[in-house]
NUNUMAR-842352 format. One record per residue (C-alpha): residue in three letters; x, y, z; chain. Coordinates in pm, 1 decimal, m for minus. Layout:
// NUNUMAR-842352
residuo:Ala, east:X, north:Y, up:Z, cadena:A
...
END
This chain:
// NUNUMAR-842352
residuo:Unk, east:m1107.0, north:2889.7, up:m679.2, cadena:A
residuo:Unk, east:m757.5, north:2811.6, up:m578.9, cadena:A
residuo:Unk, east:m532.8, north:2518.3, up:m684.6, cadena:A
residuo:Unk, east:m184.4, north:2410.5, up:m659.3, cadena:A
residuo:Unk, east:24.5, north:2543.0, up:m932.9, cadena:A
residuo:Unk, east:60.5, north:2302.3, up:m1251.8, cadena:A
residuo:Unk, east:476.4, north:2376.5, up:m1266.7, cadena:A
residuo:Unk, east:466.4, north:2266.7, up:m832.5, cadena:A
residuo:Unk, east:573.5, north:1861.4, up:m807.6, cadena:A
residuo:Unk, east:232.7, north:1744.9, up:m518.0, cadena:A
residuo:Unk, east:513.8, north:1600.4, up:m316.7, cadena:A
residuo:Unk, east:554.8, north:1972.4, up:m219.1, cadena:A
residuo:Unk, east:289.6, north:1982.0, up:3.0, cadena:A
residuo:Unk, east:431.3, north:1665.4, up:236.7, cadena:A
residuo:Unk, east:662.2, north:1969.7, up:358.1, cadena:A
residuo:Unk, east:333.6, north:2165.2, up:445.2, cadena:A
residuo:Unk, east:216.8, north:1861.3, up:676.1, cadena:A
residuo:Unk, east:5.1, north:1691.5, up:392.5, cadena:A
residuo:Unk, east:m35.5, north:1324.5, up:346.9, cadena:A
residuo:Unk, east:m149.4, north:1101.1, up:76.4, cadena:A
residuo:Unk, east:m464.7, north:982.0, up:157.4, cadena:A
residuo:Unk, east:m709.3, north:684.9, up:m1.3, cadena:A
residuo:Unk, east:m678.3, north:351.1, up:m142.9, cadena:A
residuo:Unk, east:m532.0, north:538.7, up:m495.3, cadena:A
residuo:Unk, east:m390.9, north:804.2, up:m336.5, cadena:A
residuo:Unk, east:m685.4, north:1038.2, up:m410.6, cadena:A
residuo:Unk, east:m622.6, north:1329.5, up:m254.8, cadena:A
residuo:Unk, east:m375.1, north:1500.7, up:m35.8, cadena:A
residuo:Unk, east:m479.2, north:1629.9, up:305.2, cadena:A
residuo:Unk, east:m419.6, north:1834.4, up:630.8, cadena:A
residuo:Unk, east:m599.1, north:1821.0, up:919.7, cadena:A
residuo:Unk, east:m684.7, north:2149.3, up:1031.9, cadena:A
residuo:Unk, east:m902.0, north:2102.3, up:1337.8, cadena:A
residuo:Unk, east:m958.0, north:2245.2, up:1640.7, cadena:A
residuo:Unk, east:m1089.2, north:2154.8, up:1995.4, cadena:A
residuo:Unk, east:m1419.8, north:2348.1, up:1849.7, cadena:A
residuo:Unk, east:m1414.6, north:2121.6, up:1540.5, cadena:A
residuo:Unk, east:m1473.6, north:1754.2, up:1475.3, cadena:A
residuo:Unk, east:m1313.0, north:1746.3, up:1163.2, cadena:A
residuo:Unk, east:m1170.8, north:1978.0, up:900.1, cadena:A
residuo:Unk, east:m956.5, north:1938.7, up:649.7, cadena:A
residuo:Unk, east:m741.4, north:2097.1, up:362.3, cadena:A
residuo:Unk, east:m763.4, north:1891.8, up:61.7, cadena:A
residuo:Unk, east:m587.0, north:1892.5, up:m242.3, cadena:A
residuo:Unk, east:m731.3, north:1655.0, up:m523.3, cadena:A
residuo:Unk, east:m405.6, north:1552.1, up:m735.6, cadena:A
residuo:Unk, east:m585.5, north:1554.4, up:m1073.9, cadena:A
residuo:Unk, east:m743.4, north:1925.6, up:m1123.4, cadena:A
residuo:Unk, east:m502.8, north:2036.2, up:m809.2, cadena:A
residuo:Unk, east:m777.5, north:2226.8, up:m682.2, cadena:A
residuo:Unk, east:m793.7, north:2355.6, up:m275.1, cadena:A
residuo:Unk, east:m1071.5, north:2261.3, up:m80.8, cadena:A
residuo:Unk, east:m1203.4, north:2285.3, up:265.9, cadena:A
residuo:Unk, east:m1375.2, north:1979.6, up:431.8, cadena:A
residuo:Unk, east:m1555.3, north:2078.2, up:767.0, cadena:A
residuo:Unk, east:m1809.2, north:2003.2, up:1019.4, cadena:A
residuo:Unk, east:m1822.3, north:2336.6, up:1087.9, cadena:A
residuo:Unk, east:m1903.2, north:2590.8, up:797.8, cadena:A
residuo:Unk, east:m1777.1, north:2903.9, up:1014.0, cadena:A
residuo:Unk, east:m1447.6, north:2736.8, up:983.2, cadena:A
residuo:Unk, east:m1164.2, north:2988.2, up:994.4, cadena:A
residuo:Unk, east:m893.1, north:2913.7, up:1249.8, cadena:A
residuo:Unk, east:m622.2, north:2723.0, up:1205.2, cadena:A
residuo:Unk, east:m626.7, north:2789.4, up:763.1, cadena:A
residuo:Unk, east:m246.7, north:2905.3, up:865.5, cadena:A
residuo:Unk, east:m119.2, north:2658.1, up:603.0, cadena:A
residuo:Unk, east:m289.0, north:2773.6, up:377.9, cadena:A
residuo:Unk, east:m134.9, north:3092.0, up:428.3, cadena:A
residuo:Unk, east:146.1, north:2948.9, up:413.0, cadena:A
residuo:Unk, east:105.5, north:2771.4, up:57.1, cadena:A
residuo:Unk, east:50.6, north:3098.5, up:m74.2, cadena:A
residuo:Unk, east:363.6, north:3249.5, up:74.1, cadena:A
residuo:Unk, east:522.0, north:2996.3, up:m114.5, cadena:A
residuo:Unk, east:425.3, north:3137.8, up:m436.1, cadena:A
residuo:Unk, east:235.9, north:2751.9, up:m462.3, cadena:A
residuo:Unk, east:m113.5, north:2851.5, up:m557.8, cadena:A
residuo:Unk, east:m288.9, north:3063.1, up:m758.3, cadena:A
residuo:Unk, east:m615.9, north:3145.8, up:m866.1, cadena:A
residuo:Unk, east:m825.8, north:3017.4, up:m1151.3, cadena:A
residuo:Unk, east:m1143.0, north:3095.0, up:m1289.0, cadena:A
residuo:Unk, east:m1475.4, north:2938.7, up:m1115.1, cadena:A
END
């Protein structure tokens, strides 16, 4: 699994694209879609800070450039399972 580091402020990832999204500000997400996709999306839940993918499409693996990207900037790592 892969989450956000606990030492990274969440506001980070509103650099990466990312916005606040729900009523309580339950998660932060990306939409990663393409013309092949109806939705996708890179979430981050703010309380365990853990990565997910949200897709229509399980075979899902364009566009997870940001991703890249959050681990370029030394802003994840990996935890157990």
């Amino acid at each position: 699994m892969l989450k956000i580091k606990d030492n990274v402020d969440l506001k980070e990832l509103e650099k990466f694209g990312f916005k606040l999204y729900g009523r309580n500000s339950e998660s932060y997400r990306i939409n990663i879609e393409d013309k092949r996709y109806r939705e996708a999306y890179l979430i981050v839940t703010p309380v365990t800070r853990k990565i997910t993918i949200d897709a229509s499409d399980t075979y899902i693996t364009d566009k997870l450039d940001i991703l890249y990207d959050l681990i370029k900037a030394n802003l994840v790592e990996k935890v157990g399972e």
